[in-house]
BAMARVO-901357 format. One record per residue: residue number from 0; residue in three letters; x, y, z of N, C-alpha, C in turn. Coordinates in Angstrom, 1 decimal. Example, Ala and Ser with C-alpha at 12.3 -4.5 7.8 and 13.67 -1.06 7.14 Angstrom:
BEGIN
pt num 0	residuo ALA	nX 13.2	nY -5.7	nZ 7.8	caX 12.3	caY -4.5	caZ 7.8	cX 13.2	cY -3.3	cZ 7.8
pt num 1	residuo SER	nX 12.8	nY -2.2	nZ 7.1	caX 13.7	caY -1.1	caZ 7.1	cX 12.9	cY 0.0	cZ 7.9
//
This chain:
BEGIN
pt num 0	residuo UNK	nX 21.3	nY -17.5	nZ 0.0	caX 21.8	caY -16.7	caZ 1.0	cX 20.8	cY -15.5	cZ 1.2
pt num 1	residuo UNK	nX 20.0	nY -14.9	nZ 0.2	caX 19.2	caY -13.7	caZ 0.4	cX 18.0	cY -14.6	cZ 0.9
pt num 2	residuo UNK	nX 17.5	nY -14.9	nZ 0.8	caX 16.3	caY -15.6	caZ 1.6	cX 16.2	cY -16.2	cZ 3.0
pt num 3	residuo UNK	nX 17.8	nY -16.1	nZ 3.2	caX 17.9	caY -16.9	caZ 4.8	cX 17.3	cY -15.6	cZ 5.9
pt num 4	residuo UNK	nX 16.2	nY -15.6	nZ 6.0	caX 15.5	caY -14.3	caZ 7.1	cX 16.4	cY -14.6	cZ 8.5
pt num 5	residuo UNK	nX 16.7	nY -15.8	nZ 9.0	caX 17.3	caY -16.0	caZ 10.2	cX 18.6	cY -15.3	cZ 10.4
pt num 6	residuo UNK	nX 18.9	nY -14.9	nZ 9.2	caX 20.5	caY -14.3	caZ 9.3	cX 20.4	cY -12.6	cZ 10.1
pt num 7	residuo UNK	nX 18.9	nY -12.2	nZ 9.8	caX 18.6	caY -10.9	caZ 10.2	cX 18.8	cY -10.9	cZ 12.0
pt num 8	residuo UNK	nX 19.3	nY -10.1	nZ 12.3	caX 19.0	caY -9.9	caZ 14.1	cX 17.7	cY -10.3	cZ 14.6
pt num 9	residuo UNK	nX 17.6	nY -10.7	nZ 15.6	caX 16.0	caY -11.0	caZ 16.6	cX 15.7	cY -9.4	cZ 16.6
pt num 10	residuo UNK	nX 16.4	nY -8.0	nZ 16.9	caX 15.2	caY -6.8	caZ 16.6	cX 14.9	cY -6.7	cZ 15.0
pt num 11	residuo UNK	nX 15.8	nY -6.7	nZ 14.1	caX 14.9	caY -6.7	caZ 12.4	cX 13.7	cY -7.6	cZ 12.2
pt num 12	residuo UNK	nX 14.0	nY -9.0	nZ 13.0	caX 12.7	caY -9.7	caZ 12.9	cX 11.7	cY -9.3	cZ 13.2
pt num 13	residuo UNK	nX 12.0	nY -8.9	nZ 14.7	caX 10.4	caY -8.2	caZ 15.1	cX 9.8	cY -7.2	cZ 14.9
pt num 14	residuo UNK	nX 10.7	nY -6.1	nZ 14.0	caX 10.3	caY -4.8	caZ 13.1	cX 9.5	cY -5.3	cZ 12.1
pt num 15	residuo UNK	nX 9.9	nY -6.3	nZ 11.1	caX 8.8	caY -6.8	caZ 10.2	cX 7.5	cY -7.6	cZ 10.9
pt num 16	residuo UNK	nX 7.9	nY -8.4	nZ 11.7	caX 6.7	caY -8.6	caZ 12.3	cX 6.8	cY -10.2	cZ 12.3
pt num 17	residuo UNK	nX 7.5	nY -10.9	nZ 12.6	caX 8.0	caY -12.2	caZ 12.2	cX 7.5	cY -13.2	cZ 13.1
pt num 18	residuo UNK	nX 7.9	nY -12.2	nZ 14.6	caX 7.1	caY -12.6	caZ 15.8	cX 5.6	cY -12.9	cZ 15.9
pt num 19	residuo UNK	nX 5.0	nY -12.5	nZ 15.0	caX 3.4	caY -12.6	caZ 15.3	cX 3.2	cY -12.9	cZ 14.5
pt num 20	residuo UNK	nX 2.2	nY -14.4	nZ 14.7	caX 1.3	caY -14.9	caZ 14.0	cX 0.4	cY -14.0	cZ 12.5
pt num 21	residuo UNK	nX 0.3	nY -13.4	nZ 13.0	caX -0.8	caY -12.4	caZ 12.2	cX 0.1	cY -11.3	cZ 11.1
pt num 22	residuo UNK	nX 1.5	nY -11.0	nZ 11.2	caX 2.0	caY -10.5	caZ 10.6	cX 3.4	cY -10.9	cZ 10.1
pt num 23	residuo UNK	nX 3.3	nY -12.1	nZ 10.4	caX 4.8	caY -13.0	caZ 10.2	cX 5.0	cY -13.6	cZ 8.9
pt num 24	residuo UNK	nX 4.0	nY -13.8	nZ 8.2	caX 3.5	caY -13.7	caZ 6.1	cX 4.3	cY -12.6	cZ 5.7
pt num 25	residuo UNK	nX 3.4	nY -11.9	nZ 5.6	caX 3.5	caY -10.7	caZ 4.8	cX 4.9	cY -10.0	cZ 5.3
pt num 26	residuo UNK	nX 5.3	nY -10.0	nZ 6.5	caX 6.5	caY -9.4	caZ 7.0	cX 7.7	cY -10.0	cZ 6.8
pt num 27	residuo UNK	nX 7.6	nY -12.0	nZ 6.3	caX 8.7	caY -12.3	caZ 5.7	cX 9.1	cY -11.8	cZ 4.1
pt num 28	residuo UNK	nX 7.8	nY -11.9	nZ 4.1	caX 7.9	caY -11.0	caZ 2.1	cX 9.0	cY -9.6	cZ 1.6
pt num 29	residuo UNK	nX 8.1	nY -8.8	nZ 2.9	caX 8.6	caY -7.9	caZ 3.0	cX 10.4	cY -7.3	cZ 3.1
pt num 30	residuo UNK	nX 10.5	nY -8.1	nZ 4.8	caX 11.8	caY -8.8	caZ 4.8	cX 12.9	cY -9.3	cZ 3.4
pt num 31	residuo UNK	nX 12.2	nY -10.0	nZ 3.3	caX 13.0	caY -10.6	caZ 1.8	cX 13.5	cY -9.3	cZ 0.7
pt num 32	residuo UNK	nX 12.4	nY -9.1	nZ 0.4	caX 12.1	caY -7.7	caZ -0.6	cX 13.3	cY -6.9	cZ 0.0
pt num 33	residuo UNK	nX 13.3	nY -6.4	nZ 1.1	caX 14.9	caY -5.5	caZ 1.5	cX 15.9	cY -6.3	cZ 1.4
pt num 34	residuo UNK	nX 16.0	nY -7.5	nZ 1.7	caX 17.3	caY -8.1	caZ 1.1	cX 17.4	cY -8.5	cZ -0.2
pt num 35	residuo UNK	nX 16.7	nY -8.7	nZ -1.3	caX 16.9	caY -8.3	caZ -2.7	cX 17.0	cY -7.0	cZ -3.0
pt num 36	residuo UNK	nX 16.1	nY -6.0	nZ -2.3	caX 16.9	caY -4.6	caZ -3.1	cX 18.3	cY -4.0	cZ -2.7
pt num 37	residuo UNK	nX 18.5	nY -4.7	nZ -1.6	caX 20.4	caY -4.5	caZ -1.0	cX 21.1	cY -5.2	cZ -2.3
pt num 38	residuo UNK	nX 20.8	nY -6.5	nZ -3.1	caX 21.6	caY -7.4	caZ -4.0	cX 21.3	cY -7.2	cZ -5.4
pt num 39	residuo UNK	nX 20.9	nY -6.0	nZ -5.4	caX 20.3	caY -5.4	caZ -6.7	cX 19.6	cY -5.6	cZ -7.8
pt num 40	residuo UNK	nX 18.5	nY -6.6	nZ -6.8	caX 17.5	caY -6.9	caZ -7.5	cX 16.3	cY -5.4	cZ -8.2
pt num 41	residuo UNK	nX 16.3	nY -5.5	nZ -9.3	caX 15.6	caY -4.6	caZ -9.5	cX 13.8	cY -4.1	cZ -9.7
pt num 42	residuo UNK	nX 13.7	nY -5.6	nZ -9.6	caX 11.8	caY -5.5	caZ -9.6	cX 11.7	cY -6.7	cZ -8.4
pt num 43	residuo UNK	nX 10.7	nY -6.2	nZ -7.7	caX 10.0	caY -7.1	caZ -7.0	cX 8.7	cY -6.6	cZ -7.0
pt num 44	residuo UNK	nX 7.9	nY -7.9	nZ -6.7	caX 6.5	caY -7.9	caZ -6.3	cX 5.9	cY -8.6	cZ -5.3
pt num 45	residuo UNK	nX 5.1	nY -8.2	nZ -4.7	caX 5.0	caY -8.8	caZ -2.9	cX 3.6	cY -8.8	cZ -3.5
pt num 46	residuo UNK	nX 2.5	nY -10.1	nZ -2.5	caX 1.5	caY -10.2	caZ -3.0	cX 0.9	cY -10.1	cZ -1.7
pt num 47	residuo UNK	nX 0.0	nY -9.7	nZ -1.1	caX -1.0	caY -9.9	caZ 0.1	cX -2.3	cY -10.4	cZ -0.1
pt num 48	residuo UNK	nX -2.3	nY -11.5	nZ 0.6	caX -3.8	caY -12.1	caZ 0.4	cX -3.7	cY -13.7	cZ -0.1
pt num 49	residuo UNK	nX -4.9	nY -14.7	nZ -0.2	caX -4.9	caY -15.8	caZ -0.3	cX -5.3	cY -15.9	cZ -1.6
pt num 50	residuo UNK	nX -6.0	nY -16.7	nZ -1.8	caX -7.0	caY -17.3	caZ -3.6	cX -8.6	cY -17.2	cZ -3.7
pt num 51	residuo UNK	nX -9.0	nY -17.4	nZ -1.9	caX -10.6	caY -16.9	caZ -1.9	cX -10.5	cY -15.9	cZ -1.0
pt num 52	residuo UNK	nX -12.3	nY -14.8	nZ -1.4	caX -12.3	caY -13.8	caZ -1.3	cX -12.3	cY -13.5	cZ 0.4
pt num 53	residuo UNK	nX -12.6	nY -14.8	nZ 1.2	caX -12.2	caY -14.4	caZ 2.9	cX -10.7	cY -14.2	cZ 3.3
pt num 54	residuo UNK	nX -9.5	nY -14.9	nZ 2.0	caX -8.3	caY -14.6	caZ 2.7	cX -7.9	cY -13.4	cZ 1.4
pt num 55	residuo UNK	nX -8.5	nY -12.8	nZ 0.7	caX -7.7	caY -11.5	caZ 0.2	cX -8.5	cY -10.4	cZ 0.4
pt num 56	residuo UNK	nX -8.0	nY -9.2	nZ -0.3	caX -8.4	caY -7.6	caZ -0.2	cX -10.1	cY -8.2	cZ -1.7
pt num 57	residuo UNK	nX -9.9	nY -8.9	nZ -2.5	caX -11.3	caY -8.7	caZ -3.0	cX -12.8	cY -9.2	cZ -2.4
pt num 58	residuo UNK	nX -13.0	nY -8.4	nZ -0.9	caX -14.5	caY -9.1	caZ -0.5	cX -15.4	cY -8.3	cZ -1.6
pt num 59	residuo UNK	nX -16.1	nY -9.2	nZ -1.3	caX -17.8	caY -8.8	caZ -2.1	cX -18.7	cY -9.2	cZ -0.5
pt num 60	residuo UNK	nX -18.7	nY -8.8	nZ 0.6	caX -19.4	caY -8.3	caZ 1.3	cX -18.5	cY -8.0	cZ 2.8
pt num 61	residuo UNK	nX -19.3	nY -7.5	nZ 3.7	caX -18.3	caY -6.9	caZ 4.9	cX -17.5	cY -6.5	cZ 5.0
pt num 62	residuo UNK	nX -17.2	nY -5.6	nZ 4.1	caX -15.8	caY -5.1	caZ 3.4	cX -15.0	cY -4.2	cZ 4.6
pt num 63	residuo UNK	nX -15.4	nY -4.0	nZ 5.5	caX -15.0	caY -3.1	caZ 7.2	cX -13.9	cY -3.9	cZ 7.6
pt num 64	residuo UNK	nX -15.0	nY -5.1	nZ 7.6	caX -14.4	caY -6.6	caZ 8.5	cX -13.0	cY -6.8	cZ 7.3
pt num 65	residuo UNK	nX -13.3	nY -6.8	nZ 6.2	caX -12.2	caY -7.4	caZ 5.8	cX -11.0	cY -6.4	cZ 5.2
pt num 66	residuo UNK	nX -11.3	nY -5.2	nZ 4.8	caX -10.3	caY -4.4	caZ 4.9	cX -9.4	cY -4.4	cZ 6.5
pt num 67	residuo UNK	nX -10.0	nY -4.2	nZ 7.4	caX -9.2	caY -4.3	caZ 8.4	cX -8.6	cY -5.4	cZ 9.0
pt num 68	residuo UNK	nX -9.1	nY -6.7	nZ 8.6	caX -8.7	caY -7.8	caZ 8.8	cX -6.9	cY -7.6	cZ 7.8
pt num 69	residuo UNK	nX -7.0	nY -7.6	nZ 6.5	caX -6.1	caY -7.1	caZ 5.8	cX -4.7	cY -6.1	cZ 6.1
pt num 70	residuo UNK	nX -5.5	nY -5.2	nZ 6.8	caX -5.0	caY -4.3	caZ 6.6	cX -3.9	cY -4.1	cZ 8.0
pt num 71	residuo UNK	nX -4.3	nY -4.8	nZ 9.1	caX -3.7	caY -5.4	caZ 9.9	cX -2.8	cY -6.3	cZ 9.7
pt num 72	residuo UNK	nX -2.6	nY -6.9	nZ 8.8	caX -1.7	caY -7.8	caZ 8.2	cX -0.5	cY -7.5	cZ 7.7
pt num 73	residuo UNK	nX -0.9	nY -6.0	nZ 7.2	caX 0.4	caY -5.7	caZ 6.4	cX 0.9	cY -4.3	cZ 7.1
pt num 74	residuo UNK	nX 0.3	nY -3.8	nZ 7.5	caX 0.4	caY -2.6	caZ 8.2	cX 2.0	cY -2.5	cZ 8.8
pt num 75	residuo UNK	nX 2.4	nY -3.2	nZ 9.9	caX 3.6	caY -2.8	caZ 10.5	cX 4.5	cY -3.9	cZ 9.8
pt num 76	residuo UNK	nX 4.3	nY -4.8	nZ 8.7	caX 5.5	caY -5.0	caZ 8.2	cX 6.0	cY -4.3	cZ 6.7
pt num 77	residuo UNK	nX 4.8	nY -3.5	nZ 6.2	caX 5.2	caY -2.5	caZ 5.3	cX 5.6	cY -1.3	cZ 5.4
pt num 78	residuo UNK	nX 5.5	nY -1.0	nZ 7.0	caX 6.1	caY 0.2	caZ 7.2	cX 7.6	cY 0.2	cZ 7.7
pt num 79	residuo UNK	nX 7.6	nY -1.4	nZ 8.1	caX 9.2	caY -1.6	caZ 8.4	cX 10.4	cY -1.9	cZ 7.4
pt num 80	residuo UNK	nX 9.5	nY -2.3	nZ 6.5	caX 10.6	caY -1.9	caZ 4.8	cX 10.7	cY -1.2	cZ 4.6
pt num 81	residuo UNK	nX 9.7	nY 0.2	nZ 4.9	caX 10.0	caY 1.8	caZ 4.4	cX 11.2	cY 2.1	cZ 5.2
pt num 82	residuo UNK	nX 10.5	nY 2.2	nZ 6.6	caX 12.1	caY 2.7	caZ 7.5	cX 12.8	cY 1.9	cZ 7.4
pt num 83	residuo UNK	nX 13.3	nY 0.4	nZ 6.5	caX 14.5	caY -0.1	caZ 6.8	cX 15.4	cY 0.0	cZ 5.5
pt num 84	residuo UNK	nX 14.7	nY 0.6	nZ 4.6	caX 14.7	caY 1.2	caZ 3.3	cX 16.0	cY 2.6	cZ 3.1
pt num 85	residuo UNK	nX 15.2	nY 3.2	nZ 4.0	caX 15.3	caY 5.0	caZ 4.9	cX 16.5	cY 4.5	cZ 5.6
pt num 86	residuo UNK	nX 16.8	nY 4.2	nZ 6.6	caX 17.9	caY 3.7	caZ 7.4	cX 18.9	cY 3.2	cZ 6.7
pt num 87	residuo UNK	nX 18.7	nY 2.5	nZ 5.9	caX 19.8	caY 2.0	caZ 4.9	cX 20.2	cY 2.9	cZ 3.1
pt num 88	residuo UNK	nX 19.7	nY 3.5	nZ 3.8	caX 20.0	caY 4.6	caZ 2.4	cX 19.7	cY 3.9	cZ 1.3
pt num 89	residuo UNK	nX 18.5	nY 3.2	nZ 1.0	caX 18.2	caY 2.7	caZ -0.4	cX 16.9	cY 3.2	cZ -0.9
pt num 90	residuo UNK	nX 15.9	nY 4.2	nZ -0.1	caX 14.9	caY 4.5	caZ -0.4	cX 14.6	cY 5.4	cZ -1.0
pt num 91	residuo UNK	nX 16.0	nY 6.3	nZ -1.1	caX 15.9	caY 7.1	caZ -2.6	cX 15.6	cY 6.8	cZ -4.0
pt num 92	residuo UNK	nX 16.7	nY 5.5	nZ -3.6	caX 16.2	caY 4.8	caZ -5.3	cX 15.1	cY 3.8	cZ -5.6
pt num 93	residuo UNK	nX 14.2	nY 3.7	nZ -4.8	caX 13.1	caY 2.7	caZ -4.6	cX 11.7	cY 3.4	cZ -5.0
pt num 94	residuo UNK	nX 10.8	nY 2.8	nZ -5.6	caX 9.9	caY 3.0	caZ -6.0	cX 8.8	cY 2.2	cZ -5.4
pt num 95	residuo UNK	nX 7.7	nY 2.2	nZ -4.5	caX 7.1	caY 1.5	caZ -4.0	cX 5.5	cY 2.2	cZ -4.5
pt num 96	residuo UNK	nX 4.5	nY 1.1	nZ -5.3	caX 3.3	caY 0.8	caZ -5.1	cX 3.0	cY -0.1	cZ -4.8
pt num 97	residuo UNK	nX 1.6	nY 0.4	nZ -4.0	caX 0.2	caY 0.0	caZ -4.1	cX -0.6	cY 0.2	cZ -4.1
pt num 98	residuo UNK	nX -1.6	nY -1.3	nZ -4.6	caX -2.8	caY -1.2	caZ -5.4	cX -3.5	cY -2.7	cZ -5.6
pt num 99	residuo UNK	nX -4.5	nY -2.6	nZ -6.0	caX -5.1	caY -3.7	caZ -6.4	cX -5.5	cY -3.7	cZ -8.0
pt num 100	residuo UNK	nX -6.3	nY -5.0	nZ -8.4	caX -6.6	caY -4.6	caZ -9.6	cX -7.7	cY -3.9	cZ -10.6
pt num 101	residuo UNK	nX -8.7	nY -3.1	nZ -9.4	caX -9.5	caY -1.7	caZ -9.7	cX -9.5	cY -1.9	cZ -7.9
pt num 102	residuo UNK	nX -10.1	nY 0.1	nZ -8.2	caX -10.2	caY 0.8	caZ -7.0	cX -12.0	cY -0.2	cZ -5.7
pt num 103	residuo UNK	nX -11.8	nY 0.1	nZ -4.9	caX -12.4	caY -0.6	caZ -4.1	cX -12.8	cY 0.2	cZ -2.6
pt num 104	residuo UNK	nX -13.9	nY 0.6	nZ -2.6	caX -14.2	caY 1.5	caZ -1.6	cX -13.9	cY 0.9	cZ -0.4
pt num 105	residuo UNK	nX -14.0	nY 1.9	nZ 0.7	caX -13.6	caY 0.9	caZ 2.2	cX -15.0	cY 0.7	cZ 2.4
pt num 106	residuo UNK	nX -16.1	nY 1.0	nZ 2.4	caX -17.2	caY 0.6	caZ 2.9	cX -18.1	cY 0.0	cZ 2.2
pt num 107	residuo UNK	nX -18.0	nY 0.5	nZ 0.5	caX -19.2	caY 0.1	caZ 0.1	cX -18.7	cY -0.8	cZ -1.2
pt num 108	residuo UNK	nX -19.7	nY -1.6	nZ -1.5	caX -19.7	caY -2.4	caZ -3.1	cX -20.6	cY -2.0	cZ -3.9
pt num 109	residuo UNK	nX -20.1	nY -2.0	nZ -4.7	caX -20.9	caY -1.4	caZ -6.1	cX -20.7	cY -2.6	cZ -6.6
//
């Protein structure tokens, strides 16, 4: 039952971003993630990105291109967990990071 996203309204869907190709991944994740912390789920982890370095956040070159390719991705459906978070009075008790697994300049590689 918590994983059924269809049960959400046609406007929650298009808040996370369900409608578009480009943000309809990461925005189901997200989606989900608010309907386990409604059922009191107490840890979740959301992952963004693929297994090679052109579909995740670890490039080793054009890092412009691919931060923003990413970042695009997640952008309006992580913000729609925040405010749907906020709206539903659960985001007091919520704790949200991110991060990767070391820090990563937006422009440059070391």
């Amino acid at each position: 039952e918590a994983a059924d996203l269809a049960a959400e309204t046609q406007q929650t869907q298009e808040m996370y971003g369900l409608n578009n190709p480009r943000t309809a991944d990461f925005g189901s994740r997200c989606l989900l993630a608010r309907r386990l912390v409604e059922r009191g789920v107490r840890f979740i982890q959301l992952y963004s990105g693929g297994n090679h370095n052109d579909a995740n956040w670890d490039a080793h070159g054009d890092l412009e291109k691919n931060h923003s390719f990413h970042a695009g991705n997640t952008d309006q459906p992580i913000a729609a967990l925040i405010k749907d978070l906020k709206a539903r009075g659960l985001f007091d008790d919520t704790i949200i990071v991110w991060g990767g697994e070391f820090g990563r300049q937006p422009t440059a590689e070391y």
